[in-house]
C-alpha positions in Angstrom: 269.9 17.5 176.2 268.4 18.5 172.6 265.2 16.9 171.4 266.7 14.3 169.2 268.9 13.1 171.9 266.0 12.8 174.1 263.6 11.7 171.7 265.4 8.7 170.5 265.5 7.6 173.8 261.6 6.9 174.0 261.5 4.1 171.2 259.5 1.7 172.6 257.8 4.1 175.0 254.1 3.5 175.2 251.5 6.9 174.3 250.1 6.6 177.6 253.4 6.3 179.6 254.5 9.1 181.8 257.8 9.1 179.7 255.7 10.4 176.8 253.6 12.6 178.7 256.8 13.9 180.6 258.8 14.6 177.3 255.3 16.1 175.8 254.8 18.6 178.4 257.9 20.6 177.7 257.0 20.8 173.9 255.3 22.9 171.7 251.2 22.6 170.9 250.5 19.6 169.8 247.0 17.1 169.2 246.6 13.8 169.9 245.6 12.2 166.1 242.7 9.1 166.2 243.4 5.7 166.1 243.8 4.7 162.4 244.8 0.7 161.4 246.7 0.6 165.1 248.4 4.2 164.0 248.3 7.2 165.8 250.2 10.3 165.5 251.0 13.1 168.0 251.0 16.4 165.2 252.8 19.4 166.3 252.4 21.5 163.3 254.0 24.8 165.7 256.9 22.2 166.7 257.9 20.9 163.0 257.2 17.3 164.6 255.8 14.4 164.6 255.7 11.2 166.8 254.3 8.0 165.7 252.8 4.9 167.2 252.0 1.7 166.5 250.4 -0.9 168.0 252.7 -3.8 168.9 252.2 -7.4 167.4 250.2 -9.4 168.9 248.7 -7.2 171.5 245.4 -6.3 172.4 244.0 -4.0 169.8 243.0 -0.5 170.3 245.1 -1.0 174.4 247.2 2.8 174.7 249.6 1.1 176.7 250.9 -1.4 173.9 251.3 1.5 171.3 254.6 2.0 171.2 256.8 4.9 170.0 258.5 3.4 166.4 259.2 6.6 164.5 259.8 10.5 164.6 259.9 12.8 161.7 260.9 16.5 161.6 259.6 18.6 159.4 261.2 21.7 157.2 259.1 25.0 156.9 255.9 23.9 155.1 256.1 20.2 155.3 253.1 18.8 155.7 252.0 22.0 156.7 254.2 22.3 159.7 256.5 25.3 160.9 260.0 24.3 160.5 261.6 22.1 163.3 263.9 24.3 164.7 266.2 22.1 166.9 269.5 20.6 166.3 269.4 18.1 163.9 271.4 14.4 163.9 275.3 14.7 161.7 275.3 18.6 161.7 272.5 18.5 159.3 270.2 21.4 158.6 267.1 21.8 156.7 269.3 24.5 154.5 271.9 21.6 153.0 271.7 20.7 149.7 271.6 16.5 149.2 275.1 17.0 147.9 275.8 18.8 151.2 275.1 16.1 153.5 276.6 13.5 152.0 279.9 15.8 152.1 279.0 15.7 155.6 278.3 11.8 156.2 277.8 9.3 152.8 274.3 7.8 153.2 274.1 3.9 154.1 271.3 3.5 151.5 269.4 5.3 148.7 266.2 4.4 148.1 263.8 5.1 145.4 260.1 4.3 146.0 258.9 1.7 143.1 262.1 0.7 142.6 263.5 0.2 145.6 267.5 0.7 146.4 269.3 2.1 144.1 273.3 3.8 144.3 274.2 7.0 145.9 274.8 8.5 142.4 270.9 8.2 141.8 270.5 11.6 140.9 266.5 12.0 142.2 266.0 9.6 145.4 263.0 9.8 147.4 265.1 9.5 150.5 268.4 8.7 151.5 269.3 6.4 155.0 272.3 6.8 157.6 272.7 4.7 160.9 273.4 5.7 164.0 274.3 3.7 167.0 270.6 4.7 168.5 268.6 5.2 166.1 268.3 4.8 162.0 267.8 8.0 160.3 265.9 8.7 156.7 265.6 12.4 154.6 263.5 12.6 152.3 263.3 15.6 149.6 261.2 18.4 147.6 261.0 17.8 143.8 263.4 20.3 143.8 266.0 18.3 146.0 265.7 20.6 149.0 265.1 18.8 152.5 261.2 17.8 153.2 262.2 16.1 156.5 263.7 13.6 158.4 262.8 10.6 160.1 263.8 9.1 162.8 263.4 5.5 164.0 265.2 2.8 166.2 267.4 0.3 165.1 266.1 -2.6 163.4 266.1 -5.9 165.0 265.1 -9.1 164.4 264.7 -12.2 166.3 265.3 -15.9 163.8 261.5 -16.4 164.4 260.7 -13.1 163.0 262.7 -13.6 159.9 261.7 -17.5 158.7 258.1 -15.9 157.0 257.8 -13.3 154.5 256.9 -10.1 155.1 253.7 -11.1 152.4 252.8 -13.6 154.8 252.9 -11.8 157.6 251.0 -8.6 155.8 248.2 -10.8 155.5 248.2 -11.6 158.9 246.0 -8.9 160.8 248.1 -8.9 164.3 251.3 -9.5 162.5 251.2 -5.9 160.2 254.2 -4.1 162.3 256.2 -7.3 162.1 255.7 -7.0 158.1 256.5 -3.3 158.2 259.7 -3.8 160.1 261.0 -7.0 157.8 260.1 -5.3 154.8 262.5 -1.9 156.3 265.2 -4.8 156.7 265.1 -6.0 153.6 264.6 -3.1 151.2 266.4 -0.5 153.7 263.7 1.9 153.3 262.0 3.9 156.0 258.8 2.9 158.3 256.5 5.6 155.6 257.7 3.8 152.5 257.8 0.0 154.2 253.7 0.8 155.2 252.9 2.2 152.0 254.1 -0.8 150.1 252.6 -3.3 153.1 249.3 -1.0 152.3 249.5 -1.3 148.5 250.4 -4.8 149.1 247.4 -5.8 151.6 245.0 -4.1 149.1 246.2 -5.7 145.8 247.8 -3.0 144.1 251.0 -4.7 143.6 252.4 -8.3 144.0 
């Protein structure tokens, strides 16, 4: 089974389950990052990886066990200072494609443009592009010179009629509610889980409307 394939399967997964600590052990060096605004990161610079978690709404701050597995991102060679990931990646992709490469290989489901938000395929500088997958959504996002910075991966969204009837302003304000926010705001811009924080961030803080 390659990494991706098992990877995706541990959305959800808490940090301090032995499904984490299972799939960890067979992995590359890696450090466990602080706690930051219900974030934490497992870094594996020597694995290309990342693995993100997030606290779940509503839960008991600062618990392990309700910080949950929501993204994945794998890194080209000096990404973030990270070696290059070095495992199969989803669609045949590879870290040596050209943007016009993998959309020969599979047409994106959105473009995205941070500031502006979605924009068409033909945009000739996007900050990423999106393609679903039956288990999991995946984003690339790009050098200024086009060539692949990495890819992230991150489960399907869903979301209950409960979830959807306030605004992901609303619920940004809302100290437990910040993941629901993140996740609406991914829904309805069709951005990734980076871009969808950093506009809840820039939101919460009053740098934009």
């Amino acid at each position: 089974m390659s990494f991706v394939e098992e990877v995706v399967k541990l959305f959800g997964a808490s940090i301090a389950s032995t499904e984490i600590a299972t799939f960890l052990s067979s992995q590359a060096e890696y450090r466990v990052s602080k706690l930051s605004d219900g974030d934490q990161y497992v870094v594996s610079k020597e694995g290309g990886f990342d693995l993100l978690f997030c606290d779940a709404p509503s839960a008991p701050r600062r618990h392990p066990q309700y910080r949950t597995l929501e993204a994945v991102f794998l890194f080209s060679s000096g990404a973030e200072n990270h070696k290059e990931f070095s495992g199969e990646l989803p669609f045949v992709f590879s870290f040596r494609d050209s943007r016009d490469d993998l959309i020969a290989k599979r047409q994106p489901d959105r473009t995205w443009v941070i500031g502006r938000g979605r924009v068409p395929i033909t945009h000739p500088n996007p900050s990423s592009d999106s393609w679903n997958a039956e288990f999991f959504n995946i984003s690339i996002t790009y050098w200024d010179d086009g060539r692949v910075h990495s890819l992230q991966l991150g489960p399907p969204a869903e979301f209950s009629s409960e979830m959807a009837s306030p605004t992901w302003q609303e619920l940004a304000l809302m100290s437990d509610q910040k993941l629901v926010a993140i996740k609406l705001y991914q829904k309805e811009h069709g951005t990734n889980v980076v871009d969808a924080k950093k506009a809840i961030d820039e939101y919460i803080n009053g740098e934009v409307s």
